[in-house]
C-alpha positions as CSV (number, residue, x, y, z in Angstrom):
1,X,0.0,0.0,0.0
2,X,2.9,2.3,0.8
3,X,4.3,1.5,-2.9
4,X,0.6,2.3,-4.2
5,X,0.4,5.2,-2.2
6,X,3.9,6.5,-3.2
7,X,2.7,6.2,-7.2
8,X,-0.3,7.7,-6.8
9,X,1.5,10.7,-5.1
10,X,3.7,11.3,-8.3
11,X,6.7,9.6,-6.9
12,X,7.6,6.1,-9.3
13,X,11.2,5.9,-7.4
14,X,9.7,5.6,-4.1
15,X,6.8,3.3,-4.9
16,X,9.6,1.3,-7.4
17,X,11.6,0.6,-3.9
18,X,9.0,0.1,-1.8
19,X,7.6,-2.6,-4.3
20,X,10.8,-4.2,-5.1
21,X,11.5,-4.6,-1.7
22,X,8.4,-6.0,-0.9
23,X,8.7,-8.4,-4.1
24,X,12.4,-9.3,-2.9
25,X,11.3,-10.8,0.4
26,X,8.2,-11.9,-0.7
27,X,7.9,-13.0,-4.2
28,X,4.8,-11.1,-4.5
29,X,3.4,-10.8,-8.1
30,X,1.3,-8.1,-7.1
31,X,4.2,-6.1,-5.8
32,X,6.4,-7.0,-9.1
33,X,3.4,-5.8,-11.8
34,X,3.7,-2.8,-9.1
35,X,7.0,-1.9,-9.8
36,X,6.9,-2.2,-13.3
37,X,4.4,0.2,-13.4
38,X,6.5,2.7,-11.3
39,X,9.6,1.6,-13.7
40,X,7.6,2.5,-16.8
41,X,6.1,6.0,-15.2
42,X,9.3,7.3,-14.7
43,X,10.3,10.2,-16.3
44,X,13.8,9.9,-16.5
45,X,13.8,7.3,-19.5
46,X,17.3,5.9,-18.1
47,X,16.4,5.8,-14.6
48,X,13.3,3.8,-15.8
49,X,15.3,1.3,-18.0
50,X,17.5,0.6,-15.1
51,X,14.3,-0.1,-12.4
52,X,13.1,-2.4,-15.1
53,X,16.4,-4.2,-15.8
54,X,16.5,-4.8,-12.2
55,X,13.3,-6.3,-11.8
56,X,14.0,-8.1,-14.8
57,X,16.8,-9.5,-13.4
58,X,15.5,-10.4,-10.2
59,X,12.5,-12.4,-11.9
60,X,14.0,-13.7,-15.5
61,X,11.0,-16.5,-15.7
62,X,8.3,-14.1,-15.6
63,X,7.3,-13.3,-19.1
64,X,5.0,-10.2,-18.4
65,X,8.1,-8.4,-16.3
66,X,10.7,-9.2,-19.6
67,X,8.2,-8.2,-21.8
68,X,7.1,-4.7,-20.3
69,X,11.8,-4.6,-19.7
70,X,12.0,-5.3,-23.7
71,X,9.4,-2.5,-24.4
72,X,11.2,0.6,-22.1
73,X,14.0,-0.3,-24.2
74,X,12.2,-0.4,-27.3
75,X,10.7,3.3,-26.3
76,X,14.3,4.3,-25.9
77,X,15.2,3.1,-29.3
78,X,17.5,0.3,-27.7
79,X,16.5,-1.9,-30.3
80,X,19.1,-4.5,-30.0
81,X,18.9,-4.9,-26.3
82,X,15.3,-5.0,-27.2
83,X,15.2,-7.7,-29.5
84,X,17.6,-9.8,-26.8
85,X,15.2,-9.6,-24.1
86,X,12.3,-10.8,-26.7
87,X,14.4,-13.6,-27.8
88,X,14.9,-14.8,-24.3
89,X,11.1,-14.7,-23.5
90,X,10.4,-16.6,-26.8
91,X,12.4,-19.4,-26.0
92,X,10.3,-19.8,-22.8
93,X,7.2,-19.1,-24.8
94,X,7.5,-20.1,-28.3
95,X,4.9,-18.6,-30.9
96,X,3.7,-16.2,-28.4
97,X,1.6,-13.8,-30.4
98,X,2.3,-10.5,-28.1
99,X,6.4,-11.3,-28.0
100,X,6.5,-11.7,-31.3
101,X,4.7,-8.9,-32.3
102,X,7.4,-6.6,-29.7
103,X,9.9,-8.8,-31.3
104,X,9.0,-7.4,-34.7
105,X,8.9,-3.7,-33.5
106,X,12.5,-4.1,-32.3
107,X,13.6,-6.2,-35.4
108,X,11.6,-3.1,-37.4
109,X,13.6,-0.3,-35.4
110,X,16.9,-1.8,-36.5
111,X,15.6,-1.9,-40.2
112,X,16.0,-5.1,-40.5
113,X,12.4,-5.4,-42.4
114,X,12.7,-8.6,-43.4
115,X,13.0,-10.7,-40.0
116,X,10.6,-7.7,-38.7
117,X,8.7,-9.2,-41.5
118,X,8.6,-12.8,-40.1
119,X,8.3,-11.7,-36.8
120,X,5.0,-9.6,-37.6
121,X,3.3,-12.5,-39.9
122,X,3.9,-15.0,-37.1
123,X,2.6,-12.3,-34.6
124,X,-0.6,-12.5,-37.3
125,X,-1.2,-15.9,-37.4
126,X,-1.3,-16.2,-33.7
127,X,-3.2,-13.1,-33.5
128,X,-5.6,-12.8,-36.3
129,X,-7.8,-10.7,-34.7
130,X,-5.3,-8.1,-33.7
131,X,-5.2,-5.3,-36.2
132,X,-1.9,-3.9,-34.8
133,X,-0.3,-7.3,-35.6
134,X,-1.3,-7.1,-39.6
135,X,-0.8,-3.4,-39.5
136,X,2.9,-3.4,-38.7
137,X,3.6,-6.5,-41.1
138,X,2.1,-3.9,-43.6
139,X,4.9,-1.4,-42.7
140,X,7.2,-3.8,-42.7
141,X,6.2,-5.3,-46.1
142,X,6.3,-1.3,-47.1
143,X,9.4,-0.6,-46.4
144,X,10.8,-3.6,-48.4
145,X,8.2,-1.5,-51.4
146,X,5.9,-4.9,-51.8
147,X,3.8,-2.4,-52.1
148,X,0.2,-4.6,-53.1
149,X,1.1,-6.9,-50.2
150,X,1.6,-4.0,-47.6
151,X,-2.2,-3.0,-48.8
152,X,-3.7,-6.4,-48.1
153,X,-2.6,-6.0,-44.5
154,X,-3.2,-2.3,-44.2
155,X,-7.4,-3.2,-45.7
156,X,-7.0,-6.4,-43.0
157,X,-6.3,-4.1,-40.1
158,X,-8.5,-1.7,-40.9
159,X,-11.3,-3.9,-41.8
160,X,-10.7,-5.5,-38.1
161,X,-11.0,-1.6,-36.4
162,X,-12.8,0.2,-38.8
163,X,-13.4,3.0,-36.5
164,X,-9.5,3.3,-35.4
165,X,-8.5,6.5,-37.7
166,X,-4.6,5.4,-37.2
167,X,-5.5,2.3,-39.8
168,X,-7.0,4.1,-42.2
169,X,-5.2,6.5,-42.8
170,X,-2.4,3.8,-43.6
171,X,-5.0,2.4,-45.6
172,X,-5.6,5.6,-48.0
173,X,-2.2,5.9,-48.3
174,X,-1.2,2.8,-49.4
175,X,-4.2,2.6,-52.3
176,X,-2.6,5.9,-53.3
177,X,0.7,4.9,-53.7
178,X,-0.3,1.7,-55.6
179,X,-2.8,3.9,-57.3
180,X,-5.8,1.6,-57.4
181,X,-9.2,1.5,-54.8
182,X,-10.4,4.9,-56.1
183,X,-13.6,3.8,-55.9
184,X,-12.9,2.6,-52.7
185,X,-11.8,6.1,-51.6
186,X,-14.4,8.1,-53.4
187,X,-16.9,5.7,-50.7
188,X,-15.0,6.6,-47.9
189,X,-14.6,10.3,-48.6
190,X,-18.7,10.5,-49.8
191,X,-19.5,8.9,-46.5
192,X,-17.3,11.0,-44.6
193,X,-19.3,14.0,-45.8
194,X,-22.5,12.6,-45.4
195,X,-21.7,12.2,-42.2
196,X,-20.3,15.8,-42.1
197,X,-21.0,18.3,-44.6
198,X,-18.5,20.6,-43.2
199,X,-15.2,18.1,-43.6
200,X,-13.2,20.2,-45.7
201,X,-10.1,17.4,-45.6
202,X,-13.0,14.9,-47.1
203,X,-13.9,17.3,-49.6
204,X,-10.6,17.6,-50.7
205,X,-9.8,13.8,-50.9
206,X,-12.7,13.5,-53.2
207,X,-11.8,16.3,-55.4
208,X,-9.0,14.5,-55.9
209,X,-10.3,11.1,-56.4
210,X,-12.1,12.8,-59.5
211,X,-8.8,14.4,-60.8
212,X,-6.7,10.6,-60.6
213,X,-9.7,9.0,-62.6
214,X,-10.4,11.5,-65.3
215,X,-14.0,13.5,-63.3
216,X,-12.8,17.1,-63.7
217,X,-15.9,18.2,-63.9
218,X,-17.3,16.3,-61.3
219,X,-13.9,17.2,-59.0
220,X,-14.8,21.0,-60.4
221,X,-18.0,20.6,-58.8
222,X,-16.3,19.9,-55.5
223,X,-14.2,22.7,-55.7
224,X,-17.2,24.9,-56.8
225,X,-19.0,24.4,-53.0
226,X,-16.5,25.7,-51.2
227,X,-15.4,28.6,-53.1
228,X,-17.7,31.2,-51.7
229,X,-17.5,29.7,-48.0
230,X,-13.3,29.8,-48.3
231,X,-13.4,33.3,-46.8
232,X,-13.9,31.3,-43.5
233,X,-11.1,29.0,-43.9
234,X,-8.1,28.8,-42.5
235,X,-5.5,29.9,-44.9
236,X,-3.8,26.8,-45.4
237,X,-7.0,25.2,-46.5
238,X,-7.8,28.0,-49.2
239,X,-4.2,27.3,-49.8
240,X,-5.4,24.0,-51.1
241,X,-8.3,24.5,-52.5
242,X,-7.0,26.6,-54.8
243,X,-4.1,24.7,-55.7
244,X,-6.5,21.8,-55.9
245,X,-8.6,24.1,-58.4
246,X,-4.9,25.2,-60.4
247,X,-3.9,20.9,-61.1
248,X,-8.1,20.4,-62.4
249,X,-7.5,23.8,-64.5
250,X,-4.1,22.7,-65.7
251,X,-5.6,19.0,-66.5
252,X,-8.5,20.6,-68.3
253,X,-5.8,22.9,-70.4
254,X,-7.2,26.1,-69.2
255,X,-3.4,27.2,-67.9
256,X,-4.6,30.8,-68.2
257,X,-6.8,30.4,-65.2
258,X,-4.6,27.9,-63.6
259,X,-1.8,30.3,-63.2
260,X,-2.8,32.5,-60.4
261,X,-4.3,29.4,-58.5
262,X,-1.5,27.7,-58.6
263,X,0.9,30.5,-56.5
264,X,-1.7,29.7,-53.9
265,X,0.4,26.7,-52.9
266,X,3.1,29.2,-51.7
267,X,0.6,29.9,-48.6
268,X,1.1,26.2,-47.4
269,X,4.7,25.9,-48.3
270,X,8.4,27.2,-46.9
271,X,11.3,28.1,-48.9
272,X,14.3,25.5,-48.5
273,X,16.4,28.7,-47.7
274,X,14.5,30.7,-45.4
275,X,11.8,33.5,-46.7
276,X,12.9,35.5,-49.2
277,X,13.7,39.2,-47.7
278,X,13.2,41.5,-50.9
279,X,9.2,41.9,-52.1
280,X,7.7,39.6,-54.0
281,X,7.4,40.3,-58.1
282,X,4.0,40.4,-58.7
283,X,5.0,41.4,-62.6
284,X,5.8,44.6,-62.9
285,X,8.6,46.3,-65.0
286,X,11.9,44.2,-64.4
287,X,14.2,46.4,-66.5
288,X,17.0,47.9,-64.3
289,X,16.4,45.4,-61.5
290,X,17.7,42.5,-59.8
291,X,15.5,39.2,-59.1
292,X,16.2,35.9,-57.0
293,X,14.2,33.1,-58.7
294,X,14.2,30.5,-55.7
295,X,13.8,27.0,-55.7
296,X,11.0,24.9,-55.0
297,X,10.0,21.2,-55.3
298,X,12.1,18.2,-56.6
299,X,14.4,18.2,-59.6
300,X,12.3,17.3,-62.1
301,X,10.0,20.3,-60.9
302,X,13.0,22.8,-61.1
303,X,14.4,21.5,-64.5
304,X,10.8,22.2,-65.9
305,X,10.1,25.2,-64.6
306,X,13.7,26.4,-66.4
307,X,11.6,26.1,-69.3
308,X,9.9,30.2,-68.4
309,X,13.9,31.2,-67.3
310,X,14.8,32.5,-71.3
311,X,11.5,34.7,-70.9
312,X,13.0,36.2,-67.5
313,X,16.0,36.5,-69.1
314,X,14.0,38.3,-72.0
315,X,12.9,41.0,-69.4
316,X,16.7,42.4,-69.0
317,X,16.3,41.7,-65.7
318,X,19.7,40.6,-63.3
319,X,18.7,37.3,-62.2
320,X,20.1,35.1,-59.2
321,X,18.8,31.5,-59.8
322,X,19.1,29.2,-56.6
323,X,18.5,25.3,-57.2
324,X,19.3,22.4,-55.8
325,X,23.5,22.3,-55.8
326,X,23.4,19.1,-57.9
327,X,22.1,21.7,-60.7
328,X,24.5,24.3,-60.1
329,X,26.8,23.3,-62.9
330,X,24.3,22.1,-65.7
331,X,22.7,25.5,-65.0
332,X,25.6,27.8,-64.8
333,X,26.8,26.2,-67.9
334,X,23.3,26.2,-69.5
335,X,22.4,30.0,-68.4
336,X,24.9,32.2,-69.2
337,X,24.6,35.7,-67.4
338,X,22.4,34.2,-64.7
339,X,24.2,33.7,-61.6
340,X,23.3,30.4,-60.0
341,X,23.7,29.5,-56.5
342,X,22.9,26.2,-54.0
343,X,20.0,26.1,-51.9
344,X,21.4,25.9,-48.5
345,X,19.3,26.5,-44.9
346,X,20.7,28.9,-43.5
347,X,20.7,30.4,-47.5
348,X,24.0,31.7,-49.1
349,X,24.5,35.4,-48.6
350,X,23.8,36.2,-52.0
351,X,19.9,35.3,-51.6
352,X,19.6,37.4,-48.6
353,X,20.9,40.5,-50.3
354,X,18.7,43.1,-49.7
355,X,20.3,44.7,-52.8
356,X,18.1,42.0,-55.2
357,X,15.2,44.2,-55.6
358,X,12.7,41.7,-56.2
359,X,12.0,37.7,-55.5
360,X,9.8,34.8,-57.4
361,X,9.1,31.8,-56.3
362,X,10.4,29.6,-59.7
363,X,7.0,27.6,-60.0
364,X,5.4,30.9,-60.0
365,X,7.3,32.4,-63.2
366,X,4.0,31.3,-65.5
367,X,1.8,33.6,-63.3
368,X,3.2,36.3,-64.8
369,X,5.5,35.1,-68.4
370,X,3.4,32.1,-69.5
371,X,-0.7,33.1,-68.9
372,X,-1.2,32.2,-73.1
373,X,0.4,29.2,-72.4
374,X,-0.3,27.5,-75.7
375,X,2.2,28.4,-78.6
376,X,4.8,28.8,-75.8
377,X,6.6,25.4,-77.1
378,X,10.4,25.8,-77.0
379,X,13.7,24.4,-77.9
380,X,15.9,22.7,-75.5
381,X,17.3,24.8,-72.8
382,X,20.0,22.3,-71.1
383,X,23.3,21.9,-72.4
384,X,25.3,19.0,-71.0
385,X,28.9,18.8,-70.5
386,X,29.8,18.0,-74.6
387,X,33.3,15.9,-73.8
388,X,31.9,13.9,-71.3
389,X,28.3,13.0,-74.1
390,X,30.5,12.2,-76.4
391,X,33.1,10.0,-74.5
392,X,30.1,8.3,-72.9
393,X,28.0,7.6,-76.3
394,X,31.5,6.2,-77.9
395,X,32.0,3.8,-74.8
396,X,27.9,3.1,-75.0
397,X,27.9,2.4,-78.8
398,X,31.7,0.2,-78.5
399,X,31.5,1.0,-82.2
400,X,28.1,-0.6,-83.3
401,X,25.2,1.3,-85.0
402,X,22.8,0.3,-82.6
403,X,20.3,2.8,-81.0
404,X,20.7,3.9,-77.4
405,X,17.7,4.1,-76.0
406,X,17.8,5.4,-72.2
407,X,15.4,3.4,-69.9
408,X,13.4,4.7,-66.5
409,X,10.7,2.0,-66.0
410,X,9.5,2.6,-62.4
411,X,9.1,5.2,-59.9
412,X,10.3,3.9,-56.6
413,X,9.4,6.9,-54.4
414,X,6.5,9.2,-53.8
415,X,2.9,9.3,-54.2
416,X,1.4,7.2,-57.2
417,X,4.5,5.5,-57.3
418,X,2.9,2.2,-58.0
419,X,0.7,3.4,-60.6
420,X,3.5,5.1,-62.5
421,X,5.9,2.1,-62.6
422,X,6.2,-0.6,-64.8
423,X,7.7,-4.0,-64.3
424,X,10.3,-4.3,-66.3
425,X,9.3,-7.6,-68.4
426,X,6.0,-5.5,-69.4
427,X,8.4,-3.8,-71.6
428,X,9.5,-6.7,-73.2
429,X,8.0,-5.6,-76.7
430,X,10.3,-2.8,-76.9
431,X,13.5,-4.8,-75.0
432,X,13.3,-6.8,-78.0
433,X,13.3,-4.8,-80.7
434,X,16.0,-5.0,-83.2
435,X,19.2,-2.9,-83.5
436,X,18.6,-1.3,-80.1
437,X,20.6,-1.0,-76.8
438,X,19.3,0.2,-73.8
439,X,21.0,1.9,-71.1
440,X,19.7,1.9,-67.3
441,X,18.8,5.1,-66.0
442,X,17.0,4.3,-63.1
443,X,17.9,5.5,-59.9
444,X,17.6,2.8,-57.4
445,X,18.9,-1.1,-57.1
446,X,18.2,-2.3,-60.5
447,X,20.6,-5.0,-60.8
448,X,18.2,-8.4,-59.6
449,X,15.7,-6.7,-62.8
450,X,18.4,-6.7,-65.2
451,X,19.7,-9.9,-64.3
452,X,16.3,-11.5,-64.8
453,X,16.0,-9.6,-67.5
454,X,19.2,-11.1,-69.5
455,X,17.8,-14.6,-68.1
456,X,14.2,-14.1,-69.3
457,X,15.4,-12.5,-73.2
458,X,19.3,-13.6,-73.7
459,X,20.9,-10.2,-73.7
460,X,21.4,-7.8,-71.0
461,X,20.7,-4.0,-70.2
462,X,23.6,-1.8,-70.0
463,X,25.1,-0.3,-66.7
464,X,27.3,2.3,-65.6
465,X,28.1,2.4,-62.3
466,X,29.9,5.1,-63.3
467,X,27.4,7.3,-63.3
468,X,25.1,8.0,-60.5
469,X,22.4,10.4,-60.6
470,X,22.0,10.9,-57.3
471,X,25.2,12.9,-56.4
472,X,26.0,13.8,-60.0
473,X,23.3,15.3,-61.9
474,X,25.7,17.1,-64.5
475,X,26.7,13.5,-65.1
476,X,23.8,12.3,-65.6
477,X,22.7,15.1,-67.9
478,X,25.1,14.0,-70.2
479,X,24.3,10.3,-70.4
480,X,21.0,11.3,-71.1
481,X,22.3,13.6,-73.7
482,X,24.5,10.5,-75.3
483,X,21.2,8.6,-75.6
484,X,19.8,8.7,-78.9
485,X,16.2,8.6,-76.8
486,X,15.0,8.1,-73.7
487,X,11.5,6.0,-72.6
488,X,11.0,7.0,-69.2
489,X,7.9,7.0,-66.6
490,X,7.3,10.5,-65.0
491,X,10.3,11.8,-63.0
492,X,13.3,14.0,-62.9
493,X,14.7,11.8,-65.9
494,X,12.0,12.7,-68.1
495,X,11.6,16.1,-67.5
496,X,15.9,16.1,-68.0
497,X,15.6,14.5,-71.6
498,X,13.1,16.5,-72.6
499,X,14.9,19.7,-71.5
500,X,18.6,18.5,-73.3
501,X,16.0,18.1,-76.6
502,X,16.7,14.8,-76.7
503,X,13.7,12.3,-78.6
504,X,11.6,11.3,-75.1
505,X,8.7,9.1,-75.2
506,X,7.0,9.3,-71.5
507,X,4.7,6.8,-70.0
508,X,2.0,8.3,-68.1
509,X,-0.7,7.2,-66.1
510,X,-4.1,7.6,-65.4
511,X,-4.8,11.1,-65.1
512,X,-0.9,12.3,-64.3
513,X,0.3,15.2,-62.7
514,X,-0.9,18.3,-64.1
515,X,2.0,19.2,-65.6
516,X,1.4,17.2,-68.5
517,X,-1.7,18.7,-69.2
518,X,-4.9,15.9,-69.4
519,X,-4.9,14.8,-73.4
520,X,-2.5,14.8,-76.2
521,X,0.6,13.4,-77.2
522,X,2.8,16.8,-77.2
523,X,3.4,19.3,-74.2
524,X,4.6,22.6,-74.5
525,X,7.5,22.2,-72.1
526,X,9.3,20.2,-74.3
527,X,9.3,20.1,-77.8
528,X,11.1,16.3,-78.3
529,X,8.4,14.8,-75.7
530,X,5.7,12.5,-76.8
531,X,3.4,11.4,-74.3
532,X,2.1,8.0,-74.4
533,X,-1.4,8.4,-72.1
534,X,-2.5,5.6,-70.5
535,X,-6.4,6.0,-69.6
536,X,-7.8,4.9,-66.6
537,X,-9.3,1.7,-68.4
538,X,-5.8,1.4,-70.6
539,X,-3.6,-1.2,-70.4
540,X,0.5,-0.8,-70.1
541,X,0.4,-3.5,-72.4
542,X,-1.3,-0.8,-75.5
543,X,1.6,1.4,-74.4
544,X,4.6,-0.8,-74.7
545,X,3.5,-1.1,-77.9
546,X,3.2,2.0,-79.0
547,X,6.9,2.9,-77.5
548,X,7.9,-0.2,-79.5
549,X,6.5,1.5,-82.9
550,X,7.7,4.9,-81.7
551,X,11.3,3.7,-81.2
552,X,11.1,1.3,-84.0
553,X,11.0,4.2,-86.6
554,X,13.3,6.5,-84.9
């Protein structure tokens, strides 16, 4: 009672004595679950850890006292000492479901997914009913991107605690990453309105789930409700409602209207760099003034949006360009006059000159250079390093006539990832074709596809671990620029190819990011880009043959 009391009073040290003491003499079970609790209400994480170790210690048979030890470790991120003490208790308690689900979360905390794997799918077979159990073998599955099984046990969990907002949300976000269970979502969102009228979030989902499957105007219609009540939102959600409105407007070609939308985003977003101290251009007069033109999104974002730099340029205006300072040199050599600096937080001295008169967010350069989008088509605006494209298409070619055809078949990262990618034997029809090499450009482990690749077809893919896009983008600007095309998915690689003016066929999906506008085979971003569409009842299958007939007669 003097433990209890001690507890109750907000002192776990003194109740952990008194209960320990009480357990030593006695062997009291009461007065061991006693301590633990005290152990685990301790504030001091350490002192905590070492209360439990020593109750551990003192009673190493009894399962709930190593298992409640293993977790203060595990909330401490000791995952190894973790994973020892779950171990032990196993070997006492084989196939305990509980154990082996904490075994799991330490195995998971090491990254060591695949034994977290095992651990969790044992945990689920001896626990079927716990959605926690199939849950984390989701994450676990995840994490190793097996992305369609991580959704079975994300749908089991949340099928098992439907009301439990923690399993749906891994849910939604796993059926948008595989990019399938719209009509799954759309259920979900429409009952979540029906429910409440007033969920804006809802409202937004399902906008959206009419974007990804080709509704506009149904996901216009959305958009259209709330547009005289977002006065009385918060200005992060009339942040995304417009910018919501911007990727339908984009999608539906009407870039015009899209435009000022679209700069709506900046209301919800932080510069890399810190804010910007000089005022923001709002497209006034640029002649005899200075202008930072920041960066924003990924790399594919920023090589686009290069495309509305030669207009700046046009203005006479003395720009300073910040990008990401893997871009440095392919801009520096590709802009002449512009003065390009990293992106750094805290941001280089130059970009906090309050002698720059003005600033522009780079994704924002339309809203004021490009609102008649259409006719704005260009030629290529990137110029790679010209010793190192021709060295590398010489060493490519080794002297044959064959095509090089630069391949990016999947998107590992991100949202839609799933539905972008392709498995590599679904582009068998154009692997095969005659008088072609292909050269991997795909960021990430590729080498198990390629070799089952050269199993499955008699011939391999070529390799350069020479190369590697992820610390050397000027590089890679020039392989892509020794390729005599390049068949890529969405990405960074795509939007590079087209940029250099190099022949790119893209594979998009279902309704794909607005930037490729919602129908047609050209884009005005890049004049050597052909966009092979893929509608939401299309098969990969129609568009691995039409890459195969594109490349064919190249």
């Amino acid at each position: 009672s003097a433990a209890l009391r001690a507890l109750h009073a907000g002192d776990p040290a003194a109740a952990f004595a008194r209960a320990f003491e009480v357990f030593s003499r006695r062997r009291d079970p009461q007065a061991a679950q006693l301590a633990m609790q005290a152990a685990i209400a301790m504030t001091d994480a350490d002192a905590g850890i070492d209360a439990s170790a020593k109750l551990a210690q003192a009673a190493p048979d009894d399962a709930d006292i190593q298992s409640d030890h293993g977790a203060l470790l595990c909330r401490a991120n000791r995952f190894a000492d973790a994973e020892r003490v779950f171990r032990g208790v196993l070997a006492r308690l084989p196939g305990d479901g509980m154990t082996l689900f904490n075994l799991g979360q330490a195995l998971a905390g090491q990254d060591r997914f695949p034994d977290a794997e095992d651990a969790f799918r044992k945990a689920a077979t001896a626990m079927p009913d716990n959605p926690q159990a199939h849950a984390s073998l989701g994450a676990a599955l995840d994490s190793q991107d097996r992305r369609l099984e991580a959704l079975a046990c994300f749908r089991r969990a949340h099928g098992l605690a439907p009301g439990t907002r923690r399993f749906r949300d891994q849910l939604e976000a796993s059926l948008k990453v595989c990019g399938i269970g719209y009509d799954e979502r759309e259920r979900m969102y429409l009952a979540d309105l029906i429910n409440n009228p007033d969920d804006f979030a809802a409202a937004m989902q399902l906008a959206c789930v009419y974007r990804d499957t080709e509704r506009l105007d149904q996901g216009l219609a959305v958009i259209r409700k709330w547009l005289p009540r977002e006065q009385d939102l918060a200005e992060p959600d009339r942040a995304q409602l417009r910018e919501v409105l911007s990727e339908l407007q984009f999608l539906g070609g009407d870039f015009k209207a899209a435009w000022p939308n679209y700069h709506w985003r900046l209301r919800r977003r932080r510069r890399w760099g810190g804010e910007p101290v000089q005022p923001e251009w709002r497209g006034e007069d640029l002649r005899g003034k200075s202008i930072l033109v920041y960066a924003e999104q990924g790399i594919g974002d920023q090589v686009m949006f290069m495309a509305m730099l030669q207009d700046l340029v046009a203005t006479g205006a003395d720009i300073v360009l910040e990008c990401d300072p893997r871009l440095v040199p392919l801009f520096r050599r590709s802009f002449p006059g512009v003065g390009c600096v990293p992106v750094e937080n805290p941001p280089v001295p130059e970009t906090l000159d309050p002698a720059i008169d003005l600033h522009v967010a780079m994704g924002s350069l339309g809203c004021w250079l490009w609102d008649d989008f259409t006719g704005r088509r260009r030629g290529p605006y990137l110029t790679a390093d010209p010793e190192k494209t021709a060295a590398l298409r010489r060493r490519y070619r080794e002297g044959s006539d064959d095509k090089l055809i630069g391949l990016v078949w999947k998107s590992p990262r991100g949202v839609d990832a799933g539905i972008k990618s392709f498995a590599l034997d679904e582009l068998d029809p154009v692997l095969t074709l005659a008088g072609t090499r292909f050269v991997d450009l795909q960021y990430g482990e590729t080498e198990t596809e390629r070799r089952a690749m050269e199993e499955r077809l008699g011939f391999a893919m070529l390799h350069d671990p020479g190369v590697d896009q992820m610390t050397d983008l000027d590089g890679f600007a020039a392989q892509i620029a020794a390729m005599d095309a390049v068949l890529a998915v969405s990405g960074s690689a795509a939007h590079m190819a087209g940029a250099l003016g190099v022949p790119t066929f893209v594979l998009l999906s279902p309704a794909p990011q607005w930037k490729w506008g919602g129908d047609g085979e050209r884009t005005d971003w890049y004049p050597s880009a052909t966009l092979l569409r893929r509608g939401v009842d299309g098969s990969r299958g129609e568009q691995a043959e039409r890459a195969r007939a594109l490349i064919g007669n190249l």
